[in-house]
Structures are given as structure tokens and as C-alpha cells.
TIDO-668966 format. One line per field, with one value per residue: residue number from 1; residue in one letter; x, y, z of N, C-alpha, C in turn. Coordinates in pm, whole numbers, m for minus. Atoms other than C-alpha are relative to their C-alpha. Layout:
num (NUM | ...)
residu (A | ...)
n.px (X | ...)
n.py (Y | ...)
n.pz (Z | ...)
ca.px (X | ...)
ca.py (Y | ...)
ca.pz (Z | ...)
c.px (X | ...)
c.py (Y | ...)
c.pz (Z | ...)
This chain:
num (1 | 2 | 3 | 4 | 5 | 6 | 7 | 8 | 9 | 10 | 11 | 12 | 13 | 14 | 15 | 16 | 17 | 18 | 19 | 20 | 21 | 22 | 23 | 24 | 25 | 26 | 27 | 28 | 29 | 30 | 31 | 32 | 33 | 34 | 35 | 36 | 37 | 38 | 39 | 40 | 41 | 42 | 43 | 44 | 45 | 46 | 47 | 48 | 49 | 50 | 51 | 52 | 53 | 54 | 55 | 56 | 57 | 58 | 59 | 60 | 61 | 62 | 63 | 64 | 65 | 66 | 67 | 68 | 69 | 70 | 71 | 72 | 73 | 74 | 75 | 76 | 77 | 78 | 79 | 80 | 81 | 82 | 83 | 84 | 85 | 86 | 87 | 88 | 89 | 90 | 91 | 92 | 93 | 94 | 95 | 96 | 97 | 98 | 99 | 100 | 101 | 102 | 103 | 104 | 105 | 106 | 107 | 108 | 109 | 110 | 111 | 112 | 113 | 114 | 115 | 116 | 117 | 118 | 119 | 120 | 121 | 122 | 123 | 124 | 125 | 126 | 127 | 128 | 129 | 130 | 131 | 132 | 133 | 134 | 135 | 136 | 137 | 138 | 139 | 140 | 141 | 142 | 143 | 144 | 145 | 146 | 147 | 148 | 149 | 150 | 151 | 152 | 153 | 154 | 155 | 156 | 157 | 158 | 159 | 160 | 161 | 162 | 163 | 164 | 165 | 166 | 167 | 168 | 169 | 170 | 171 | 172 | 173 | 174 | 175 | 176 | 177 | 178 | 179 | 180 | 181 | 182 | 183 | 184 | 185 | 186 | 187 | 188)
residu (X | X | X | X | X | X | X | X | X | X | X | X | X | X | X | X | X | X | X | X | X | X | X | X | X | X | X | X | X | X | X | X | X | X | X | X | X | X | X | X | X | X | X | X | X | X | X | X | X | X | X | X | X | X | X | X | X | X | X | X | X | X | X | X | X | X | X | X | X | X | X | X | X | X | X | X | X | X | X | X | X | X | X | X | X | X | X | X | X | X | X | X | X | X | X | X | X | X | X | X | X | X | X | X | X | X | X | X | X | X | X | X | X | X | X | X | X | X | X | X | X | X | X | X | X | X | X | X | X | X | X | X | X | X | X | X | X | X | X | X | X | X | X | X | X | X | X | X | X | X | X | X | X | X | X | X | X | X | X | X | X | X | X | X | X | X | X | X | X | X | X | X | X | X | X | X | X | X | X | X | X | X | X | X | X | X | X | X)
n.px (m6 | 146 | 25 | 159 | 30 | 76 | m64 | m125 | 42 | 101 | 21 | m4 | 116 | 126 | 18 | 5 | 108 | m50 | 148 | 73 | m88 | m133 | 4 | 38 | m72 | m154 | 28 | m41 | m147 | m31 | m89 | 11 | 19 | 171 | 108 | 45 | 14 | 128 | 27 | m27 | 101 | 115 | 20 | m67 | m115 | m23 | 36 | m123 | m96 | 21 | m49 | m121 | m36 | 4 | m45 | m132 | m40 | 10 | m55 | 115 | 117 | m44 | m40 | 76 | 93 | m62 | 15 | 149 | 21 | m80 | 48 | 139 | 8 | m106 | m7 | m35 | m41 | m148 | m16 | 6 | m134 | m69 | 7 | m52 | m127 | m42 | 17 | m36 | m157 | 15 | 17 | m137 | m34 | 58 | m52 | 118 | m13 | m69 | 160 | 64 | 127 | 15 | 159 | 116 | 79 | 188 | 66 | m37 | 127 | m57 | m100 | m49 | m59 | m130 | 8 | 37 | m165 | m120 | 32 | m55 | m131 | m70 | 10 | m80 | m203 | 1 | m52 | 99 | m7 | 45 | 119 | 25 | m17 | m128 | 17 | 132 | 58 | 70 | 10 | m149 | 83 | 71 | m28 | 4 | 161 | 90 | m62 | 2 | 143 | 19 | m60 | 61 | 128 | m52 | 8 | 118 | 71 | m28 | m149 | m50 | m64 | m127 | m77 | m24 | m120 | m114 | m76 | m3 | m147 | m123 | 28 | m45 | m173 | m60 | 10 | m87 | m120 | 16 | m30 | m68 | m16 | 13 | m39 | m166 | m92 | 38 | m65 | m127)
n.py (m77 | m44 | m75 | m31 | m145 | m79 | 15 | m122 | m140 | m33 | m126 | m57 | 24 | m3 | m179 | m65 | 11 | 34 | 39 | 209 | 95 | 36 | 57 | 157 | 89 | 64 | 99 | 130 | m33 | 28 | m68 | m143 | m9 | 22 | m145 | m68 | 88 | 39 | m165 | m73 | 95 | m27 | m133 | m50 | m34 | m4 | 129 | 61 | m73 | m17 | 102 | m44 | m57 | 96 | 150 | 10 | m85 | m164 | m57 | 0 | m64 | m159 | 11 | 62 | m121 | m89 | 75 | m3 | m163 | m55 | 55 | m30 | m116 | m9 | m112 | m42 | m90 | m97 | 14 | 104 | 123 | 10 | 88 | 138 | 13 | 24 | 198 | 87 | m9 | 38 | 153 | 58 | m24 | m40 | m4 | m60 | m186 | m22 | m19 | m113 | 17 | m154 | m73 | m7 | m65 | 69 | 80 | 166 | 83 | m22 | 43 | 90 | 123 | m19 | m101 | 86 | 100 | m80 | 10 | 149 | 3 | m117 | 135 | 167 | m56 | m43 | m123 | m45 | m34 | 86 | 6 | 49 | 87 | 13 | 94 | m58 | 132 | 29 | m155 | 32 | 37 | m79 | m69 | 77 | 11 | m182 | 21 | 100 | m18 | m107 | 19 | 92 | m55 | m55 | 51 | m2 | 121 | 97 | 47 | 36 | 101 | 15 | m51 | 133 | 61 | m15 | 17 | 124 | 122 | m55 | 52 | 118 | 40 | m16 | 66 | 126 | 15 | 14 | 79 | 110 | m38 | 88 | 136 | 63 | m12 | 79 | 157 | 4)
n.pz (m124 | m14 | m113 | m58 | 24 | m64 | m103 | 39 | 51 | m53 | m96 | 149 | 89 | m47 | m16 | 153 | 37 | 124 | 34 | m17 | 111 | m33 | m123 | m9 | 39 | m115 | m104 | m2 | m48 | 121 | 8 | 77 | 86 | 24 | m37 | 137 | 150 | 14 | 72 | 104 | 81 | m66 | 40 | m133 | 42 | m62 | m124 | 31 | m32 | m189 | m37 | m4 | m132 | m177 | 19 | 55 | m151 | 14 | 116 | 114 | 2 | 98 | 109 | 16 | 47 | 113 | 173 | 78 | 88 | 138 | 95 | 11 | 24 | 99 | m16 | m129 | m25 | m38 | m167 | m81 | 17 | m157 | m79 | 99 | m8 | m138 | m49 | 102 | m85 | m101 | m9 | 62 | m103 | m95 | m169 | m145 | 14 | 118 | 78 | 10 | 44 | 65 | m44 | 57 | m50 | 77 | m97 | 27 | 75 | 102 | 24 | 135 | m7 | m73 | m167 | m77 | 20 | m54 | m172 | m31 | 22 | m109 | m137 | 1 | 9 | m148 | m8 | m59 | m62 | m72 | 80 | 100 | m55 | 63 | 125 | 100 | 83 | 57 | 82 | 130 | 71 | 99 | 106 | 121 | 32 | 54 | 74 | 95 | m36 | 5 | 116 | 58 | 26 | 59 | 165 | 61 | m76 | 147 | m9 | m148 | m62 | 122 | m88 | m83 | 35 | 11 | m156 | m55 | 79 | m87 | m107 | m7 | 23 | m110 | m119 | 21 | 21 | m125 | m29 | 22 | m10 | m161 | 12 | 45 | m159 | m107 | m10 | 30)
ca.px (5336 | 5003 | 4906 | 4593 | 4529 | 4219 | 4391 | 4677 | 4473 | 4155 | 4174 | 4235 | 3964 | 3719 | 3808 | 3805 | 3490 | 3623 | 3305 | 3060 | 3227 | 3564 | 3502 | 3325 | 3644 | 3939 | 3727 | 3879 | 4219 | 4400 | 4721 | 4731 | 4783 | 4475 | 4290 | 4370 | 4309 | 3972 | 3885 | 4004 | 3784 | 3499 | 3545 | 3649 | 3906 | 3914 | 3903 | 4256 | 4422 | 4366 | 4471 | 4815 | 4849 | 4798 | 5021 | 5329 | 5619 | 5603 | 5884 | 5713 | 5452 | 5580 | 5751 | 5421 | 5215 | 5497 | 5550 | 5163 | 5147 | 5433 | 5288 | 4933 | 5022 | 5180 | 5151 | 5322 | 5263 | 5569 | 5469 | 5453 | 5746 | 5950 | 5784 | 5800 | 6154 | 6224 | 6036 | 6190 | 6583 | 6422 | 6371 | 6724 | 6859 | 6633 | 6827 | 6656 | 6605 | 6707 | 6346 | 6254 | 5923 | 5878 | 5551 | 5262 | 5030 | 4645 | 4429 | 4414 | 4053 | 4247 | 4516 | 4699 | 4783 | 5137 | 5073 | 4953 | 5286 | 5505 | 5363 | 5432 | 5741 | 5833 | 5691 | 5866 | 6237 | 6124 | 6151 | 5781 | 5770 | 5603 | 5278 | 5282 | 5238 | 5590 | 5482 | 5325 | 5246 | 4929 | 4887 | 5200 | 4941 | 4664 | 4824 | 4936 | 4615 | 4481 | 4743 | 4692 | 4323 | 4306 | 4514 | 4268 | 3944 | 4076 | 4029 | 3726 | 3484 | 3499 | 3926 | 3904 | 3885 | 4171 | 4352 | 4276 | 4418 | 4710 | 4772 | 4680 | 4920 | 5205 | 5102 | 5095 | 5445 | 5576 | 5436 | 5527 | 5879 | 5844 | 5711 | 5964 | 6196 | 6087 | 6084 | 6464 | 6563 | 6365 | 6542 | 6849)
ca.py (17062 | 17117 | 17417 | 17490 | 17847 | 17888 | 17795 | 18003 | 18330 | 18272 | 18600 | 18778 | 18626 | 18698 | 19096 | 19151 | 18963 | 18779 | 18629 | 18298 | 18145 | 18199 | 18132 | 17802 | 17709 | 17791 | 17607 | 17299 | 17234 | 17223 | 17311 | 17719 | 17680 | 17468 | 17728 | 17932 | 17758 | 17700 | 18061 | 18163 | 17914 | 18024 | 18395 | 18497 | 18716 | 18943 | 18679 | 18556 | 18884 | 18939 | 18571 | 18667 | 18930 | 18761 | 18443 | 18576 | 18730 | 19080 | 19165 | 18940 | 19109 | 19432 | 19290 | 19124 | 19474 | 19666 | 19414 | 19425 | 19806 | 19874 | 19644 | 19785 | 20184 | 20248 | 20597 | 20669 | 20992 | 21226 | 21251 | 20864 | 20751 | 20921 | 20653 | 20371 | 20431 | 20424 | 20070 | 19934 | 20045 | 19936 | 19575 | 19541 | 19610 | 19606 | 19704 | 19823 | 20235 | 20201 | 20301 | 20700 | 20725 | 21027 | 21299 | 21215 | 21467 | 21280 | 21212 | 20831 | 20834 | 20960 | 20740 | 20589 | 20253 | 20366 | 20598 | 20264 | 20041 | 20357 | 20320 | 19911 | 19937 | 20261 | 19989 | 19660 | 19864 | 19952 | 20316 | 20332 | 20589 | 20519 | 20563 | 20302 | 19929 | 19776 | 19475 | 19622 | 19271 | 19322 | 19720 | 19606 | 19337 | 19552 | 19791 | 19569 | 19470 | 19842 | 19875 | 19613 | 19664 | 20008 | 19952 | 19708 | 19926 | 20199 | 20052 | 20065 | 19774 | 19588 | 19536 | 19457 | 19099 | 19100 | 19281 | 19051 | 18810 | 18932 | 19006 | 18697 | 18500 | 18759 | 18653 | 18287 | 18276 | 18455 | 18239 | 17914 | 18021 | 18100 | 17812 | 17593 | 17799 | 17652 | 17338 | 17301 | 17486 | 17203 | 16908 | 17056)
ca.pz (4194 | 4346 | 4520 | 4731 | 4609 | 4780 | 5140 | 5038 | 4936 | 5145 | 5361 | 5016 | 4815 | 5095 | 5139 | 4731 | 4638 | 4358 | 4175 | 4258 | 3951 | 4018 | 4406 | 4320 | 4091 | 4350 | 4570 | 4439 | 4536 | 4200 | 4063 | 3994 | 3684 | 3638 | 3775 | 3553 | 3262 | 3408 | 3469 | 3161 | 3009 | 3217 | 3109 | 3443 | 3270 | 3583 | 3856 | 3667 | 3669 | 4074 | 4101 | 3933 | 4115 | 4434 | 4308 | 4093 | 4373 | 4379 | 4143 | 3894 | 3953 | 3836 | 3567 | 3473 | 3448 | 3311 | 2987 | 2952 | 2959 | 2760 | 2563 | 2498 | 2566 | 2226 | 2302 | 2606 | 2705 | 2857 | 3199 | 3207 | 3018 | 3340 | 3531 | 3274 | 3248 | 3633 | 3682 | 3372 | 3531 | 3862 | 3770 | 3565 | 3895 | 4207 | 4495 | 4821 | 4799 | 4418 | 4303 | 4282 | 4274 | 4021 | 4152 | 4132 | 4175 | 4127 | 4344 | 4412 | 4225 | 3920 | 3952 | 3583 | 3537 | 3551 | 3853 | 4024 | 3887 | 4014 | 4356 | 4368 | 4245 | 4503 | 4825 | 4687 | 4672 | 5040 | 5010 | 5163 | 5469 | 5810 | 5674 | 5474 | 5685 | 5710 | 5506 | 5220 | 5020 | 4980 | 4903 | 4616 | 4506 | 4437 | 4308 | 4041 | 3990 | 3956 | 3740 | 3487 | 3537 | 3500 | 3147 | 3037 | 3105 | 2968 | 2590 | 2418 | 2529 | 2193 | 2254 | 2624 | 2596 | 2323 | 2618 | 2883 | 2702 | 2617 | 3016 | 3090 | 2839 | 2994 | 3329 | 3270 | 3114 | 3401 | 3650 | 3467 | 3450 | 3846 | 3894 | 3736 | 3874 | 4245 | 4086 | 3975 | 4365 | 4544 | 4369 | 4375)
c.px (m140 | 17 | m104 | m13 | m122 | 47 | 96 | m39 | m163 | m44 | m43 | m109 | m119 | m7 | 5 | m108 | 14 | m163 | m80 | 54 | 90 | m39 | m41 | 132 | 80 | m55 | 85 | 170 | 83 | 134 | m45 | 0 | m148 | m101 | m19 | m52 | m157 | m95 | 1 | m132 | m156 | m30 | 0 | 53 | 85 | 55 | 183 | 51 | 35 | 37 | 146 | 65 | 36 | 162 | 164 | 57 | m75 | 118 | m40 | m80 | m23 | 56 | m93 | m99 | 98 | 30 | m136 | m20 | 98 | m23 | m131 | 2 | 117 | 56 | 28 | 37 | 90 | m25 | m11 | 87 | 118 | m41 | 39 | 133 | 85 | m40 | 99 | 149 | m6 | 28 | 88 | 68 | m52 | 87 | m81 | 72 | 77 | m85 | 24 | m81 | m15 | m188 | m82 | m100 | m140 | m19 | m37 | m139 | 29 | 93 | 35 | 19 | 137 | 26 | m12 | 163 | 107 | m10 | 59 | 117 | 70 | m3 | 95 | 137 | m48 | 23 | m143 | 28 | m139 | m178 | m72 | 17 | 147 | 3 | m109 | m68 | m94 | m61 | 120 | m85 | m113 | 7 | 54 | m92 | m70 | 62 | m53 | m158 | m90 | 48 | m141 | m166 | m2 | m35 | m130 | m87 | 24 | 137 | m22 | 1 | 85 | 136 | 8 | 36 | 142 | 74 | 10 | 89 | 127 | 7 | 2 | 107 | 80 | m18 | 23 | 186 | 53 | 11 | 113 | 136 | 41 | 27 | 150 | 64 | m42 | 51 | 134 | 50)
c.py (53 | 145 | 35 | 144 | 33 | m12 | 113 | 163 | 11 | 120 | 121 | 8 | 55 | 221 | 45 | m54 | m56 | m57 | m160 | m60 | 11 | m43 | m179 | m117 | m7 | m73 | m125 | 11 | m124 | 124 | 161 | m15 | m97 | 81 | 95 | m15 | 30 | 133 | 47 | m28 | 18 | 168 | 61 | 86 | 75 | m27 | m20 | 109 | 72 | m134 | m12 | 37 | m39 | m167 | 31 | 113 | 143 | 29 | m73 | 52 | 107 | 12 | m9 | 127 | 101 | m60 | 34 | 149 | 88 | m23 | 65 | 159 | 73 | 155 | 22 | 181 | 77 | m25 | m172 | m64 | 31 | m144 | m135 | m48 | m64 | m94 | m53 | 11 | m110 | m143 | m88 | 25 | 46 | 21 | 69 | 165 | 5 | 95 | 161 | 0 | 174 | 41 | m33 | 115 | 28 | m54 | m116 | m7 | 17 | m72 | m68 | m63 | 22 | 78 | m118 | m96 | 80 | m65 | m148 | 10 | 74 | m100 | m100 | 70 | 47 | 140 | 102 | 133 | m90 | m1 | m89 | m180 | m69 | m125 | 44 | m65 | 82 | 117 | m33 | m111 | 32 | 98 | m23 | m22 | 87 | 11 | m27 | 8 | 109 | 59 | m45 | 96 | 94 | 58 | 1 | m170 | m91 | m63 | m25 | m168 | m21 | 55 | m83 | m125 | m29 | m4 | m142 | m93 | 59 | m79 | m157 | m36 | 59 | m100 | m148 | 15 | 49 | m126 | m170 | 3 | m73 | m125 | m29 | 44 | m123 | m130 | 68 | m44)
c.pz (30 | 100 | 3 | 19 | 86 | 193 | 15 | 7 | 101 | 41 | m168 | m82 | 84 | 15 | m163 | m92 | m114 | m73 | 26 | m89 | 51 | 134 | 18 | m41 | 84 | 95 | 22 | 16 | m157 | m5 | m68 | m135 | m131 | 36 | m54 | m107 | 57 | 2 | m63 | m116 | 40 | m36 | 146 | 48 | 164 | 148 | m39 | m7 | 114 | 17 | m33 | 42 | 134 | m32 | m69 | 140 | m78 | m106 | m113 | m74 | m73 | m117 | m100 | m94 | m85 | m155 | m21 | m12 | m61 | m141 | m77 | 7 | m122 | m13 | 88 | 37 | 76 | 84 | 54 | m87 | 90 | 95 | m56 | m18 | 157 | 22 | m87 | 40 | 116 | 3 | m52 | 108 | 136 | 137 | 77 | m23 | m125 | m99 | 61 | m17 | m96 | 33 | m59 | 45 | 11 | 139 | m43 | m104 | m121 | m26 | m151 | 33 | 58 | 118 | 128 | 22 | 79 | 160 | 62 | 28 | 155 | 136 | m18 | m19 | 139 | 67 | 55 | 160 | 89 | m9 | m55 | 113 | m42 | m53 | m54 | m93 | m78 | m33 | m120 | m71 | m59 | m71 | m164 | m77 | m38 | m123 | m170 | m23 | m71 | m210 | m81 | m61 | m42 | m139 | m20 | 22 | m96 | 9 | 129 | m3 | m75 | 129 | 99 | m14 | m27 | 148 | 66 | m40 | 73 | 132 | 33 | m66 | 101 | 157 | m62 | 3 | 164 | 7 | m34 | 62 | 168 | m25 | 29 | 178 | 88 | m57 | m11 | 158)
């Protein structure tokens, strides 16, 4: 199954500045998951976890950052296993207005990883007010991205690419089991 990721994501790639390496590789029109591979392989790491973002749906998406920072915050402090808890309900049962977003009370330049995931989550259950554009895609994709991001940098420089790996292996087993996913609905 091919898909032309940089066609697909153009507008995207050009307002977030992804890097001359990665830009040179999605150039080529190659399956996503070659693209990854090749980024990964290029040390890219970031480039491939904004291409996730952008590429697995949105509840993926959230599934995607909440396994990786449940995974990686072994210490979950109090005021953020309220939120941890509420995605992790959210996504065993997403219904529309199912999500609570529990207070935050940080300014956005303070925001936590999980302060960022709450927020996704709170948009993709549709419980945004009018404030908030009424397709919120692509504020629900970077916030993922902050997210998962925000997790990563976090860590002491020495473990970050041990971390970006790990998101990244999460991230490409979720989006192979997507895409196979599309596969089996389009021959059925």
C-alpha cells in the first residue's frame, strides 16, 4: 500500500519546519512506513515522531502517547495520575462528551506531557467549546506531539535517544496494525 506522505501532509510539513533531511526523504513518494525506517535510520528521531503524529488517526494517536508515557513516567505524580486515568477510561470507551478534562491550571509555556495528552484527548471526544476551531485535527496532532515530545526531553540527554526509540517502536506498531487494519476493510 503506497502512500504519498509528503502530498498528504505538505501544508503541515511546511508550517512546522520539519528538517532538510527529513524534508529531502518524504520528498520521495514511498510507503510511510519506509519513511520511517529511513528517518529512523537517518537519526531524524524527531522528524518521525511529528510524522506519527500527523499519520496515526487521532485516537491512535492518543493511545500512542499515552502507552509511551505510561510507559517511561514510572513515577506518576498525583496531580497527573487524575489525568492518566481519565485518557486511559477515555480510550476503553470513547464516546462523544465522555472525556472530562480534569483542571489544569499552567500556563501553556508550563504545560506537562500529560497536561498536553489531557487537552487531545478533551478535543477528539468533542467536548471543545467555541473557542476552539470546530475541526480541531491538527491542534489534537500537535498536541500529541508536545506530548510525547515533551516526555522525551524531559530525561536526561544521555537516555533521550533510548526514549525516542522506544516511542517510535510504540508508534510503528500502532500504525502497522492501522494500517493493516485498512488493508483487510478494502478487500473485504
Amino acid at each position: 500500500m503506497k502512500d504519498n506522505v509528503s502530498n498528504n501532509m505538505g501544508n503541515i510539513l511546511d508550517k512546522n519546519g520539519m528538517s532538510e533531511k527529513a524534508q529531502l526523504i518524504l520528498s520521495q513518494n514511498g510507503d510511510v512506513r519506509e519513511l520511517l525506517t529511513q528517518l529512523t535510520d537517518n537519526n531524524c528521531f524527531s522528524d518521525v515522531i511529528y510524522l506519527l503524529s500527523c499519520k496515526l488517526s487521532l485516537k491512535n494517536g492518543i493511545q500512542w502517547a499515552a502507552q509511551f508515557l505510561n510507559s517511561v513516567d514510572k513515577k506518576i505524580k498525583p496531580n497527573n495520575y487524575m489525568r492518566f486515568e481519565s485518557i486511559n477510561l477515555w480510550l476503553k470507551n470513547p464516546n462523544k462528551n465522555s472525556f472530562t478534562l480534569p483542571e489544569i491550571k499552567t500556563p501553556i509555556s508550563n504545560m506537562t506531557p500529560s497536561n498536553w495528552l489531557s487537552l487531545a484527548t478533551f478535543w477528539l471526544s468533542e467536548n471543545f467549546n467555541a473557542t476552539i476551531p470546530t475541526n480541531p485535527d491538527y491542534l489534537i496532532k500537535d498536541a500529541i506531539y508536545s506530548s510525547v515530545m515533551l516526555s522525551i526531553m524531559e530525561n536526561p540527554a544521555m537516555n533521550q535517544q533510548g526514549y525516542f526509540e522506544k516511542a517510535i517502536f510504540f508508534g510503528k506498531e500502532i500504525l502497522e496494525h492501522e494500517i493493516n487494519q485498512e488493508l483487510n476493510r478494502s478487500t473485504i
